[in-house]
N, C-alpha and C positions, 0 to 999 in steps of 0.2 A: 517698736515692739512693746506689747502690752504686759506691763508689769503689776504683780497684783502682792500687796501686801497683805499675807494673812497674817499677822503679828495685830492689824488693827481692828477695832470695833468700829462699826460704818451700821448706824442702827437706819439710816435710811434706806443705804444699796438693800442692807437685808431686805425691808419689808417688798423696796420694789423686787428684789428678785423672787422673792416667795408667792408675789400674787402676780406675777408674769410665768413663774414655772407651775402653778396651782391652775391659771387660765391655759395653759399649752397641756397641762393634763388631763387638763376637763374638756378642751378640743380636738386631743386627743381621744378618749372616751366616746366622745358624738359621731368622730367621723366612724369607730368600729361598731359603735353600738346600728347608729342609725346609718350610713350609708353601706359598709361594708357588711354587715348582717342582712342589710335588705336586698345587695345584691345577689348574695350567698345564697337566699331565700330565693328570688325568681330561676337560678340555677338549675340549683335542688326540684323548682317547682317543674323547669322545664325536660328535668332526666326524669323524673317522674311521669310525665304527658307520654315520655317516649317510651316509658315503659309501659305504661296502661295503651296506649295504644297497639302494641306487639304482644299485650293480653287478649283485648278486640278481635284481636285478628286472628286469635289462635281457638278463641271463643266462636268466633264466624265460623273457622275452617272446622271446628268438631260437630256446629247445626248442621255442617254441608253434610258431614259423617252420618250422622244423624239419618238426615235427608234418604241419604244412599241408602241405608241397613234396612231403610221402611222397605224398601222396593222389594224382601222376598218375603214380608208378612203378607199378610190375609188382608183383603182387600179393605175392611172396614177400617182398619187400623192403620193401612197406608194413607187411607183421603182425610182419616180424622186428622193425623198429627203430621204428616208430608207438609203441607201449606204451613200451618206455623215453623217448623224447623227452617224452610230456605225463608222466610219473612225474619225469622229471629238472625238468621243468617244475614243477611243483607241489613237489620238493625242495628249487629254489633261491629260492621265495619264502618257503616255511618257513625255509631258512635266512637270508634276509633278514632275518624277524622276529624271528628270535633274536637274530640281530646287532645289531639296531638298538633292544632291549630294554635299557636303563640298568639293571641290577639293584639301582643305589643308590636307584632311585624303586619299589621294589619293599619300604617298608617292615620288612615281619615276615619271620620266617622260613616262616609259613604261606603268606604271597602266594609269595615263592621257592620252596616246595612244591610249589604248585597253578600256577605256570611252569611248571616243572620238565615236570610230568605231564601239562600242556597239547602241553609240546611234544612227548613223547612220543606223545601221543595223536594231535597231528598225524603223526606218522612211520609210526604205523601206517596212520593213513586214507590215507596214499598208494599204497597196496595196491587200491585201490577207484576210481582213479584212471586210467579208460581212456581218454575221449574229454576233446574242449573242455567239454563241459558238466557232467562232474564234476571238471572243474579248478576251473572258475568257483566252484561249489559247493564247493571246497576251497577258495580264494582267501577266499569268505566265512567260511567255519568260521576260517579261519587267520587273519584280519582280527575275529573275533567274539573268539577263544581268547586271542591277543595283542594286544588292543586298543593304539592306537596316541593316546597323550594328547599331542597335539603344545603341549596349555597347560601342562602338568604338565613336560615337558621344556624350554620355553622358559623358564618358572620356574627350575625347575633348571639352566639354564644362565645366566640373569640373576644366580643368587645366586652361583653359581662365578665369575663377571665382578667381583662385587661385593667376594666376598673376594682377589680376586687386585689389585681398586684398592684398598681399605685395607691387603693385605700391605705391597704396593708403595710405600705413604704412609708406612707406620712403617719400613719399611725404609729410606728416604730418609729419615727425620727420624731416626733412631737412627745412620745414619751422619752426618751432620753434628752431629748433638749429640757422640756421640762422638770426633768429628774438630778441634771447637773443643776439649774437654777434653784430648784429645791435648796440645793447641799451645801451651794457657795451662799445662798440666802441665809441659811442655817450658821454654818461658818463666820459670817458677819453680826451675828446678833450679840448682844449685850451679854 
């Protein structure tokens, strides 16, 4: 059993325990600062994607609105602004899908490639894009192109959860280790 004599001066144990509890606080510090804030950060960034994209979408579904209400004006006014509404329509669920794409679940630099060229390739088909029914049929292209893995994302967000409860573990055991070494370093000094 470990017997500790606080009756004495131990001007050595002090110093080492003071820069062994002062290093467990300052490693402490880095894991909260820089891992566990930056995990908190991509979270945050990625409830964010999910919310702007179910803005997209809700922004698409009012062009469609839009689209429809032309249909009892007067002809001029239907052919000016009908074609932009289902085009802005079909742009802002493309943009949804982009938004809502984690590109950390996107492996290789090839997957990010072939992103990349999908999305483009959406931007161009919005050119082809006149009525409801080649929206719909862009809706599928754009739901085929950027497929939506909502297991693969909840994964990835269970393991972001996961490393931000064991940061948060050592970061509280690294301060309080550090914190008693502080005090018995203190306790020891001259």
């Amino acid at each position: 059993m470990l017997k500790i004599d606080w009756s004495k001066s131990k001007p050595t144990l002090s110093k080492k325990m003071n820069v062994f509890g002062s290093l467990l606080l300052f490693l402490s510090f880095t894991i909260q600062m820089f891992l566990y804030n930056s995990w908190d950060e991509k979270t945050k960034q990625f409830d964010q994607a999910n919310r702007d994209f179910t803005e997209m979408t809700r922004t698409s579904l009012e062009y469609q609105n839009l689209y429809l209400g032309l249909k009892s004006q007067d002809s001029l006014t239907m052919h000016l602004y009908q074609p932009t509404f289902i085009k802005a329509a079909a742009e802002k669920y493309r943009m949804g899908k982009i938004i809502s794409t984690n590109i950390e679940l996107l492996g290789s630099v090839e997957e990010v490639k072939k992103f990349v060229d999908n999305t483009n390739e959406l931007l161009a088909y919005i050119q082809h894009v006149t009525d409801l029914n080649t929206l719909y049929a862009f809706v599928q292209l754009a739901d085929t192109k950027i497929p939506e893995n909502r297991k693969l994302k909840a994964k990835w967000m269970d393991k972001m959860n996961t490393k931000k409860k064991t940061a948060s573990f050592f970061f509280l055991a690294l301060q309080i280790l550090g914190s008693i070494m502080l005090v018995l370093g203190f306790r020891y000094q001259n």
